[in-house]
DRENDO-1510 file (C-alpha; in Angstrom, 1 decimal, always signed):
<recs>
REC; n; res; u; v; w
REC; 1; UNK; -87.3; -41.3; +62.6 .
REC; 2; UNK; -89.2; -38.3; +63.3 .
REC; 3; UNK; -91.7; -37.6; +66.4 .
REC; 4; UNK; -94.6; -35.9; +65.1 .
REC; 5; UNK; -96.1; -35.7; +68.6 .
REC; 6; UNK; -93.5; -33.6; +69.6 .
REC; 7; UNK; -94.6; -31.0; +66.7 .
REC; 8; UNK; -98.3; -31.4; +68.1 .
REC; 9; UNK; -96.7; -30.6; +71.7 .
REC; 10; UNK; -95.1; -27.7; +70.6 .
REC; 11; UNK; -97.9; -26.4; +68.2 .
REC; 12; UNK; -100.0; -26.6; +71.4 .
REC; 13; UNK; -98.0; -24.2; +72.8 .
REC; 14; UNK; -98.6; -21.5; +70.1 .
REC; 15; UNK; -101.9; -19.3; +70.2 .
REC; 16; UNK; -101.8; -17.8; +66.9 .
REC; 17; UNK; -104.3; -18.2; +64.1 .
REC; 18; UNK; -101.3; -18.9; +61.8 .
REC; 19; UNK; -97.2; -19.7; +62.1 .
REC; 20; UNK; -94.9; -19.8; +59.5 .
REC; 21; UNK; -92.0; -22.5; +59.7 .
REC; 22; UNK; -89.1; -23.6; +57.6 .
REC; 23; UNK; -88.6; -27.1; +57.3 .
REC; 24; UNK; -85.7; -26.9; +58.9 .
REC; 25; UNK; -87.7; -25.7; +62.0 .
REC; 26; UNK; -90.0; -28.5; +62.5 .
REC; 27; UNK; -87.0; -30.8; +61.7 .
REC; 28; UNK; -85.4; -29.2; +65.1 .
REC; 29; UNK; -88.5; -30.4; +66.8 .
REC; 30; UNK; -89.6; -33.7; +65.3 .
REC; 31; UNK; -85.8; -35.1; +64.4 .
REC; 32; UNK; -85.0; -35.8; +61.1 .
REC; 33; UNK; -87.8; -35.7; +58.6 .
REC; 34; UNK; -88.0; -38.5; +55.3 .
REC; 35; UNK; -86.4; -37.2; +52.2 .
REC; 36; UNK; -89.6; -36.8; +50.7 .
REC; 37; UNK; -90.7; -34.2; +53.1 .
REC; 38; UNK; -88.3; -31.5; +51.5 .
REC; 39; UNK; -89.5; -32.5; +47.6 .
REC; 40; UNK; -92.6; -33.5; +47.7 .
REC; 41; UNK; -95.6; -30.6; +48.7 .
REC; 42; UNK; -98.0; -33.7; +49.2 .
REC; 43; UNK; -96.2; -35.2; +51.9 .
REC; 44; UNK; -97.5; -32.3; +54.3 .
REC; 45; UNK; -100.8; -32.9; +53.1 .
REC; 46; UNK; -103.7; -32.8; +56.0 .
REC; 47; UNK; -104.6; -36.0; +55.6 .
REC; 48; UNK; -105.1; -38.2; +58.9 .
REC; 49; UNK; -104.6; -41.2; +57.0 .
REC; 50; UNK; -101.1; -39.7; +57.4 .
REC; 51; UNK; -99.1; -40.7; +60.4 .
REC; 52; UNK; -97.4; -36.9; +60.1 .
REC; 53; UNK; -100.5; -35.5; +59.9 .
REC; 54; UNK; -102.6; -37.1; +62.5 .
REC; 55; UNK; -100.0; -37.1; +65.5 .
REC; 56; UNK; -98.5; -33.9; +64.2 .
REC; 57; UNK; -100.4; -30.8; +62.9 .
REC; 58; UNK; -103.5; -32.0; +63.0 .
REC; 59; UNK; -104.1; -33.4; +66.5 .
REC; 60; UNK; -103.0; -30.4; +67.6 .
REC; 61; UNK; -105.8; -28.3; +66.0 .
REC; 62; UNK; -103.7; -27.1; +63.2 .
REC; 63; UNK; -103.6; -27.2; +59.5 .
REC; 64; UNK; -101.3; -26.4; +56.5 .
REC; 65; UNK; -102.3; -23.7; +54.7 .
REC; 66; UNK; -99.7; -24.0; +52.6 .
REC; 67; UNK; -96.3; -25.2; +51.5 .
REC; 68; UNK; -93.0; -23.9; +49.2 .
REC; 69; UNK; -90.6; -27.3; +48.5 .
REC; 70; UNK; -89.2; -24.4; +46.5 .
REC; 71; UNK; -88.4; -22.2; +50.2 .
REC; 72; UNK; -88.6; -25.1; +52.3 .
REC; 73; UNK; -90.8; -23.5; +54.3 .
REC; 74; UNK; -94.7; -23.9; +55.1 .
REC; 75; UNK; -97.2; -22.6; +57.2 .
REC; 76; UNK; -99.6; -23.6; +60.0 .
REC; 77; UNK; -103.5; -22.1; +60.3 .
REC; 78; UNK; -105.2; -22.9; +63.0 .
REC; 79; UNK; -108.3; -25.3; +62.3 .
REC; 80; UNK; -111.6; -25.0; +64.5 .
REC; 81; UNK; -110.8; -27.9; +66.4 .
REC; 82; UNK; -107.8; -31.1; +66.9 .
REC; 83; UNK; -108.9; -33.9; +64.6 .
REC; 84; UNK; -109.2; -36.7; +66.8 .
REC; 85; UNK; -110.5; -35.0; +70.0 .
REC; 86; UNK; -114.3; -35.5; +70.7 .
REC; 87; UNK; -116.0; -31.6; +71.6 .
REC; 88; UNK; -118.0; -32.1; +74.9 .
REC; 89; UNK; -121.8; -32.3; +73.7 .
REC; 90; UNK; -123.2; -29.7; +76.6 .
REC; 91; UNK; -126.4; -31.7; +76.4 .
REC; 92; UNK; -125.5; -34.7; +76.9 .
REC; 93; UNK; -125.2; -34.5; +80.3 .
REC; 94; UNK; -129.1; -34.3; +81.2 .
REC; 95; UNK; -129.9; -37.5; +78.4 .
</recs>
């Protein structure tokens, strides 16, 4: 089963705007991907419905901007902020 917290671990780690990977790649990181994750362009879908998704790309701040079953590869663009991860309100200290 793969650890998609491990992607988000290493995608925190990267401090580019955008990162191409192979599926192969991520594999390395997260173990061994489902099946479907190789045919099926959905499955990397930024959904956090997802558990991929939310533990993995996402929570990290990232999004996939796109993905090639055909090249097995996809890539990561950075999104303005990790789903999941409240922004400090710099107000909302003197309420």
């Amino acid at each position: 089963m793969a650890n998609y917290r491990a992607l988000a671990s290493y995608l925190r780690t990267i401090h580019t705007l955008s990162l191409r990977m192979t599926f192969s790649e991520v594999e390395a990181i997260t173990g061994k991907l489902p099946p479907s994750s190789k045919t099926i362009p959905q499955w990397w879908e930024n959904d956090a419905g997802k558990p991929q998704a939310r533990d993995g790309w996402l929570s990290a701040g990232y999004e996939t901007s796109s993905v090639s079953v055909k090249d097995q590869s996809l890539e990561f663009t950075r999104s303005a902020a990790p789903r999941g991860r409240r922004r400090a309100d710099p107000g909302a200290a003197g309420r």
